[in-house]
N, C-alpha and C positions, 0 to 999 in steps of 0.2 A: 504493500500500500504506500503509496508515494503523500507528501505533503500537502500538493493539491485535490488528492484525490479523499484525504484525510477531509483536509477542510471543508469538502462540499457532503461528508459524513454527517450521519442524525448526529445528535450529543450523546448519546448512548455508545455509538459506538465510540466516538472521541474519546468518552471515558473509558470505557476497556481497554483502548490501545494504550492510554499514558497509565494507567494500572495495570496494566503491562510489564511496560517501561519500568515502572518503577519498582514493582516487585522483582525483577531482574537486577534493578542496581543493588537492592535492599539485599539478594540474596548472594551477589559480589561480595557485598561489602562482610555480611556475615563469615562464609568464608577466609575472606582473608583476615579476619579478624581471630577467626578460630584458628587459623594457621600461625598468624602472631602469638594468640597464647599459647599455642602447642610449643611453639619453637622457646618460647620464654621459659616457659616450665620446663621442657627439658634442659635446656643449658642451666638452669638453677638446679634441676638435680644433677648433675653433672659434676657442678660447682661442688654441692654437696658432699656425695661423692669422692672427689679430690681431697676436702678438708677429712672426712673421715678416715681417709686413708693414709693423709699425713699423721692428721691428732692422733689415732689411736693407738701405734706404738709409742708414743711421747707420752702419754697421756698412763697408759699401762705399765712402762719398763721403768719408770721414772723409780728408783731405788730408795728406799726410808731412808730418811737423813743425809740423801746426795740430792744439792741445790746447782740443779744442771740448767746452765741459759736455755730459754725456753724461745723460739721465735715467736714474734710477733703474731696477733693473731686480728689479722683481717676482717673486715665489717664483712666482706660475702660469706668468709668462712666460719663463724659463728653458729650458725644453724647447726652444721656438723658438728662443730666442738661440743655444743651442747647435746649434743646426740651421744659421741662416744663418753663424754663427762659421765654424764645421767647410766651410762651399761656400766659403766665402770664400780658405781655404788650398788647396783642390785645384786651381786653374790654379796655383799655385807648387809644386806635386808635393814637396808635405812639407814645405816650407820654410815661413817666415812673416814678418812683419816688423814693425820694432818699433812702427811705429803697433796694427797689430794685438795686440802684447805689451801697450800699451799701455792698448787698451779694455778685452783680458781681465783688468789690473788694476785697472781701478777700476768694474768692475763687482764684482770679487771671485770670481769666476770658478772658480778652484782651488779654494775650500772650497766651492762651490755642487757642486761633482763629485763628490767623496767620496764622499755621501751614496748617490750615483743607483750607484755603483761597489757597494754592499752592500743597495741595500733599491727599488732598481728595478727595472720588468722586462727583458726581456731586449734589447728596443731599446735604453732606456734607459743598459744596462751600455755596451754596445757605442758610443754615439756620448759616451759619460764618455771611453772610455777613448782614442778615439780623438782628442778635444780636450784630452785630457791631454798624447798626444803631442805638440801642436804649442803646449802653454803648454812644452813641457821643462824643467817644474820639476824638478830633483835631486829633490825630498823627492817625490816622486810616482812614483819607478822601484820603488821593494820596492812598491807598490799596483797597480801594472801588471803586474809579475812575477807575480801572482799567478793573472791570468789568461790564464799564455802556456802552461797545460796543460789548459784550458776542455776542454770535451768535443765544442765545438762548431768548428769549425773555423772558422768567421767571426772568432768572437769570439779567439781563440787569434792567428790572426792578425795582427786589429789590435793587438793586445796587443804582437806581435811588434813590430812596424810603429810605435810609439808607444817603444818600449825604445829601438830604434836613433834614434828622433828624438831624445830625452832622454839619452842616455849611450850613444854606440858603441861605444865600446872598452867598455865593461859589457854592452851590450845581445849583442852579439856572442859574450859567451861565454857568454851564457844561448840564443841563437837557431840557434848551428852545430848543437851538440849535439842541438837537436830535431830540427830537417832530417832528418836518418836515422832518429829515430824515429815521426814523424809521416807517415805515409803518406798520409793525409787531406788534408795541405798541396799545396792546387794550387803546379806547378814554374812558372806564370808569375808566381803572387802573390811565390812567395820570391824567383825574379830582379827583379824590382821593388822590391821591399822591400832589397835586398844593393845594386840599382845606386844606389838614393837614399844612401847612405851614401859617408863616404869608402875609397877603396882603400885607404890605407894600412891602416884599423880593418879590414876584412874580410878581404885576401886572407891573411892570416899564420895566421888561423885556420882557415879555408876549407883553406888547402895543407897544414896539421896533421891538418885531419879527411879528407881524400881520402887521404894517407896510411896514414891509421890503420882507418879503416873496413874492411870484411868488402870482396871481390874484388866481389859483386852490389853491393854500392852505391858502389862506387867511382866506376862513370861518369855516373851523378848528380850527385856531389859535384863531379867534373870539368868537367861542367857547368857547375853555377854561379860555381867559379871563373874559368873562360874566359870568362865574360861579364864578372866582374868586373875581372879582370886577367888581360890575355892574358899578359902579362910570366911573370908566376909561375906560370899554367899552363902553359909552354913548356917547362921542364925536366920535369915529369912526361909531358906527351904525347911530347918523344922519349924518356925510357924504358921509356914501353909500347909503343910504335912498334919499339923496339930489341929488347925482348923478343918481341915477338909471338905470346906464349902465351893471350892472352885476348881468345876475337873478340869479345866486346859492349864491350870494353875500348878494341879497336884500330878498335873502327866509331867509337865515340867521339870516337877522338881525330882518324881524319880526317875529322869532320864540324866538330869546333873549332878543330885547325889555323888559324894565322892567321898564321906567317910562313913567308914563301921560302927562308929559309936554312935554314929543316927538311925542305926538300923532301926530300934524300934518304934520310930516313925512310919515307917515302911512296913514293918510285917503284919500292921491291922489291916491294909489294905491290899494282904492276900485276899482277904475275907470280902472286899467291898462289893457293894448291888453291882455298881457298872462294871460288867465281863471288862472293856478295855482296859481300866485301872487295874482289875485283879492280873491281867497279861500283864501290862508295864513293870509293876510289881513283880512279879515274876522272874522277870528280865533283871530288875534290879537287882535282887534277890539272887541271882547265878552270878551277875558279875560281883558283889559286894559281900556274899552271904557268906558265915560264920559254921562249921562244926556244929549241929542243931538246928540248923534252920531246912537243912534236906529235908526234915517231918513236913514243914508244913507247905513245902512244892510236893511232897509226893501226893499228900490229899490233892492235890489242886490236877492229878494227872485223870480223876473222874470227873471235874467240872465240866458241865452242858457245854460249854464251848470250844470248839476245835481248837481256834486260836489259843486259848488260857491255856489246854492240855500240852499242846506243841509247845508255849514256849516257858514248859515250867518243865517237861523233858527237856529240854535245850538247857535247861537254867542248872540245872542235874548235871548233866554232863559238862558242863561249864565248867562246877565245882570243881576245884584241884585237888578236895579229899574226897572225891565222889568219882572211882575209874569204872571199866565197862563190867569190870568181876562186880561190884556192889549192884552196878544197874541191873545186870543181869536176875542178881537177888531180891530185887527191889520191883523186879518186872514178874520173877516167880511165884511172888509175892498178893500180887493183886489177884482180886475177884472180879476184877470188872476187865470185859473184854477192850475196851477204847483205853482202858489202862495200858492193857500189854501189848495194842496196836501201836498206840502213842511212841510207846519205849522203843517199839523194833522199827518202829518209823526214823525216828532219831539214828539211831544205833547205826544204821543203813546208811543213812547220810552221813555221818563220819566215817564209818568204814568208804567211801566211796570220793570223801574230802567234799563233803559240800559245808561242812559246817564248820566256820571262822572260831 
């Protein structure tokens, strides 16, 4: 279609031809636009790249108590340094040491962070703040606080994770309080994060917030105490033990149970209404139980419930003074036939290594 012949065109068509036109420049222009950032981003990994492969025997070989000139470390290559930095600290599971304090100051390191903490993208934010944590600069906790309410849960995290590195008894009473409100926080990331810390800093707030928390998140909280300090979760599991009012409470507590002298907390609630507490029970009871307590799992190998029977023969065979010669006598023993299915049920399974 030529221009004169354009012209003496309805306006309908007029409009399709430069709609046309123009979605052809528009999809020009996109492509080379995607080709510039293609080509950009790869020469930044490239760069990347490069620096990691310098920094990382520098970084690694660097000898305790040998102060080796270190070169200069370039605004492109940054990105990488804090890449091999940051591997360099995870076989020491958060800790660091002073050769490593060391390189990250005289490279300058801390003020090379900052920047990437406000005007980076989101990798970026993330591996700032988590090599923030492990320079544990004081002046870098209100800069990291700021990202322990991220939207994103990675980054919230590390955030967390970098407070406790940097100031525990600080970072702790910014990180209890979220735990209950953060439902997004995976429960292994936070037991990780609580067990790299000292007990003292944690468990005082941990047993402040189980207390104080709504009855549903209680046995969360109880949780991560018990991992942290079994000590100072011991008075609250036998008071819920003793009350017995709250089954998700009292499942709780005989799954963290961890000393013998609470046993008798635990052994009424072989006896209890609900089948699953009488099983948990059970359970507890084979890993915790005492010379005398085999009595009252073997009653529990006639209970109505499959589950209960199963895992009060498991709980038996658990027993370190309870081998397959007693079982056997203990199976010979019963009048009831789900008794002695129970036992050779078991027995079967170990013989054949299914059971831990």
């Amino acid at each position: 279609m030529t221009l004169g012949t354009l012209d003496d065109a309805a306006p309908i068509v007029q409009f399709a031809f430069w709609l046309g036109v123009a979605v052809m420049i528009m999809t020009v222009l996109m492509l080379a636009v995607t080709l510039v950032m293609r080509r950009s981003a790869l020469r930044r990994l490239r760069i990347n790249e490069l620096a990691v492969a310098r920094w990382r025997p520098l970084v690694q070989a660097q000898p305790v108590g040998v102060s080796t000139a270190l070169p200069e470390l370039t605004v492109q290559e940054t990105s990488g340094f804090i890449r091999v930095w940051n591997e360099a600290h995870e076989p020491l599971r958060g800790a660091s040491t002073s050769n490593l304090a060391r390189i990250a100051r005289e490279v300058g390191l801390e003020a090379r962070l900052y920047p990437l903490l406000h005007s980076g993208g989101f990798h970026d934010r993330v591996v700032a703040v988590v090599a923030l944590g492990h320079i544990r600069s004081n002046s870098s906790f209100t800069h990291v606080a700021g990202f322990l309410d991220d939207r994103s849960p990675i980054m919230s995290l590390c955030a967390a994770r970098a407070l406790m590195q940097i100031d525990p008894q600080r970072g702790v009473l910014q990180l209890v309080p979220r735990i209950v409100q953060r439902a997004d926080w995976s429960q292994g990331s936070i037991a990780a994060i609580l067990q790299e810390c000292p007990e003292a800093d944690v468990a005082a707030a941990l047993t402040e917030a189980t207390m104080q928390v709504d009855s549903a998140d209680r046995p969360r909280m109880l949780r991560f105490l018990a991992s942290v300090s079994p000590a100072a979760a011991a008075p609250i599991i036998r008071a819920q033990l003793a009350a017995a009012d709250d089954e998700d409470m009292i499942s709780t507590c005989l799954q963290v149970i961890t000393n013998q002298a609470d046993l008798d907390c635990v052994r009424p609630l072989l006896a209890h209404p609900r089948w699953h507490l009488r099983m948990q029970a059970a359970v507890t009871m084979g890993r915790l139980g005492v010379p005398g307590d085999e009595q009252k799992l073997i009653e529990l190998l006639t209970d109505r419930q499959w589950w209960v029977r199963y895992r009060a023969a498991r709980a038996l065979v658990g027993l370190g003074f309870v081998g397959d010669e007693r079982m056997r006598a203990i199976q010979e023993a019963q009048t009831d036939a789900y008794a002695r299915d129970i036992i050779e049920h078991v027995l079967a399974e170990r013989a054949i290594g299914n059971l831990a």
